[in-house]
C-alpha positions, 0 to 999 in steps of 0.5 A, spaced: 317 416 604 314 419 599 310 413 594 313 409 590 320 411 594 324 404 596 325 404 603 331 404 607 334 399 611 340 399 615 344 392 614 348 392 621 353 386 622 361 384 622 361 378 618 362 380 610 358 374 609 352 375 613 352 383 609 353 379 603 347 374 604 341 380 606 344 385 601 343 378 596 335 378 600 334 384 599 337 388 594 330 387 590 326 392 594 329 396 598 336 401 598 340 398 603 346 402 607 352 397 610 355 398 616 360 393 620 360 394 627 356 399 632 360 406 632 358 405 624 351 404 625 351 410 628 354 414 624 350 411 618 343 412 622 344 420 623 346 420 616 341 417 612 335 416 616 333 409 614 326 406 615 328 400 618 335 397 621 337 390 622 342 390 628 347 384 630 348 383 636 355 381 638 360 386 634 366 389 636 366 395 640 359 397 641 354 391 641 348 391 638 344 392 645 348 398 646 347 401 638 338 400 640 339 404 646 343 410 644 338 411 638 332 410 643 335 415 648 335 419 641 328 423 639 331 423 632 331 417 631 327 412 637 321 411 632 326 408 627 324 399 628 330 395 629 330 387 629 335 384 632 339 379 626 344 374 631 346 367 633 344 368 640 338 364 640 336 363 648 330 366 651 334 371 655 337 374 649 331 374 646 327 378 652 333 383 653 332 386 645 325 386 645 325 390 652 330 394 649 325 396 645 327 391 638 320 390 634 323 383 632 328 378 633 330 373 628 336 367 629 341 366 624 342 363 620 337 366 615 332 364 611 331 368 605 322 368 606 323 369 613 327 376 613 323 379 606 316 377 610 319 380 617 322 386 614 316 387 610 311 386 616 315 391 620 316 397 615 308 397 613 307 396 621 312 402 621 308 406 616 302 405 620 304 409 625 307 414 623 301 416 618 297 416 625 302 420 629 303 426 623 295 425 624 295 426 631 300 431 631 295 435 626 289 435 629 292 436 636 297 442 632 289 444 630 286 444 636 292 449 639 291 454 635 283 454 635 284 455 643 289 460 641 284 463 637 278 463 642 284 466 648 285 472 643 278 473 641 278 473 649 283 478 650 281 483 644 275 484 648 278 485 655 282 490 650 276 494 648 273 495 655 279 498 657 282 504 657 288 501 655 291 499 647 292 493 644 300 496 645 301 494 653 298 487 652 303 486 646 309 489 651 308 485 657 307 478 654 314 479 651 316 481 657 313 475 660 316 471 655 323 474 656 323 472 664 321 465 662 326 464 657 331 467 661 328 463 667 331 456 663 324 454 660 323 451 654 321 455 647 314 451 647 313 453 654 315 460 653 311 461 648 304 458 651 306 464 656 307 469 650 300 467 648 297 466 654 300 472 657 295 477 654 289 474 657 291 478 664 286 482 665 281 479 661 276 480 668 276 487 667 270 486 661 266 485 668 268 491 671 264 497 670 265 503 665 265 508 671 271 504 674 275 502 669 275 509 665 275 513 671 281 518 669 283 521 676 285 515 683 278 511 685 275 511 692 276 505 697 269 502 694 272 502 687 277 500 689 275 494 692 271 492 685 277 493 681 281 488 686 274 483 683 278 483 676 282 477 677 276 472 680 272 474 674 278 473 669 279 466 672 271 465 671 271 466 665 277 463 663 276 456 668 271 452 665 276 449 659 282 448 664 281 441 665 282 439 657 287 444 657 294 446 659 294 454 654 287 455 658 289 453 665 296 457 664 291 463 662 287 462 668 293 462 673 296 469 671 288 471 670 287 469 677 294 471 680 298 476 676 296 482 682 298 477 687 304 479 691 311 476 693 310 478 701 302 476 700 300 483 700 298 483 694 291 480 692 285 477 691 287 471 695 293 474 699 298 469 697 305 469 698 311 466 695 312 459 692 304 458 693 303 464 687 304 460 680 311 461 677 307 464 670 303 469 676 310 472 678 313 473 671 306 476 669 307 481 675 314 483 673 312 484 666 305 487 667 307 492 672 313 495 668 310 496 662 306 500 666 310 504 670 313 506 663 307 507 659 302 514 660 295 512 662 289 517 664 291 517 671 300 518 671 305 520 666 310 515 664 316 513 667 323 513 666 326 507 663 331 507 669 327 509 674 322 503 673 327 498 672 329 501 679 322 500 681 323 492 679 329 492 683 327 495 690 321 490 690 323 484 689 323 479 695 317 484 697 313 486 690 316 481 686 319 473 686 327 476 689 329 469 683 325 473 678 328 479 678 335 479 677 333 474 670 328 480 668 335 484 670 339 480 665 335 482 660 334 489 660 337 489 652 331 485 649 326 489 654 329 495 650 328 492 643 320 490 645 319 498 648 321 500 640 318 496 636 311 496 641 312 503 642 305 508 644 304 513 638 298 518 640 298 524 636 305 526 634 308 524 641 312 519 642 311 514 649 317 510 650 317 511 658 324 516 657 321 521 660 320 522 668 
């Protein structure tokens, strides 16, 4: 409610006199909707959105109780304050509105002072809260996206110590986000996963050179320090994750993102359920963007031979609930390929070739 905006109050009653009387109270300072019993409140709320409503409690059809808690199970209009307006004057009636969630319960009959100061006290308390809640929402949208900063100034750095492009990242937190949509996760949870996807292999900043850019396969001893890559991801990742969801999420798919459905994966051998589900998505998406891209050490594989690679390992390799939603989605992984797809001189790498 903008300044100098007269705020709306919602006038909820089934006696034409009462709508009379509070409409002749406060007529003066607030726009004020009618409605004569709950159905109408109802629809009278979704479409006008008042300030405040005050809310009868015996009407026809749907009681004022009932009206206070549908609008409460409703995020679009819980926050909305409702004060009780009735001839039910036991202490019952009273404490069963206000643990509804009423701010207010006022018996009839009206006293003119009584309803303007209760109305007035009730919208500036309102408008109160509401002023903190857009802050907190603003600091807490600032301090997201300032954890998503420091995770992407993270994972730019992992990018330029390997051999890797920018590309592959981009590629396989789409993936992840897929699976994750696919899986029936939220859009907010989905897209942390997108976000916080690129940070997979941000412990290969702690691998040395002649490891990670070796162009041929690496020795058992190499080996074995490549495997270290995800510890230290966790390491660097883990000092933030006790304030953090985004950096707790980044630290499980750094840590767990090479570990293996049938717990022959590494670096702690987990298996199955004990592997966090963002781990698991990870792993679909990590390795088939690498199956389907060239490196220093393979060529590139066939879109159809790496999407049969995904499906031969699932309950091994992979979460045998995973694969079949990655399967599903194949037309949106098609579209992710070509829009992200490597150019490197005048060839094209879209993972068609065998």
């Amino acid at each position: 409610m903008s300044r100098g905006e007269k705020a709306k109050v919602l006038v909820v009653d089934d006696e034409p006199k009462n709508l009379q009387l509070l409409r002749h109270i406060l007529k003066d300072e607030y726009d004020l909707i009618f409605a004569k019993d709950g159905r109408s409140a109802l629809l009278n709320v979704a479409k006008h959105l008042p300030n405040l409503i005050l809310l009868d409690v015996m009407m026809p059809g749907i009681n004022g109780y009932q009206v206070l808690e549908r609008l409460k199970e409703d995020h679009r209009f819980s926050h909305i304050p409702i004060i009780f307006c009735t001839a039910n004057d036991s202490d019952d009636d009273e404490s069963r509105g206000l643990e509804l969630g009423a701010v207010d319960y006022i018996i009839k009959p009206f006293r003119s002072r009584i309803i303007r100061n209760r109305v007035r006290n009730h919208l500036n308390l309102h408008s109160q809260s509401e002023h903190y809640r857009h802050l907190l929402n603003h600091q807490h949208q600032e301090l997201i996206e300032s954890r998503l900063r420091s995770l992407q100034m993270l994972g730019k750095a992992a990018e330029y110590r390997d051999n890797e492009t920018g590309l592959h990242v981009i590629r396989m937190s789409h993936y992840a986000e897929i699976i994750a949509r696919g899986f029936g996760w939220n859009q907010y949870a989905s897209e942390q996963l997108l976000h916080v996807a690129p940070m997979h292999d941000i412990g290969k900043i702690g691998t040395p050179d002649h490891i990670l850019r070796k162009p041929g396969k690496l020795n058992a001893q190499e080996w074995q320090e490549m495997k270290q890559h995800p510890v230290l991801g966790s390491e660097i990742i883990g000092c933030s994750t006790k304030q953090s969801t985004l950096f707790a999420m980044a630290r499980a798919i750094a840590l767990t993102h090479h570990e293996r459905w049938d717990g022959q994966g590494y670096p702690h051998n987990l298996k199955g359920e004990d592997i966090p589900i963002e781990g698991r998505m990870v792993a679909i998406a990590d390795v088939f963007d690498a199956l389907t891209t060239k490196r220093p050490y393979k060529e590139a594989w066939s879109f159809d031979k790496s999407v049969g690679y995904i499906s031969e390992q699932s309950g091994t390799q992979f979460d045998p609930a995973l694969v079949p939603v990655f399967l599903n989605q194949l037309d949106a992984v098609k579209q992710v390929m070509q829009q992200y797809h490597e150019v490197r001189g005048n060839e094209v790498m879209t993972g068609d070739q065998d």
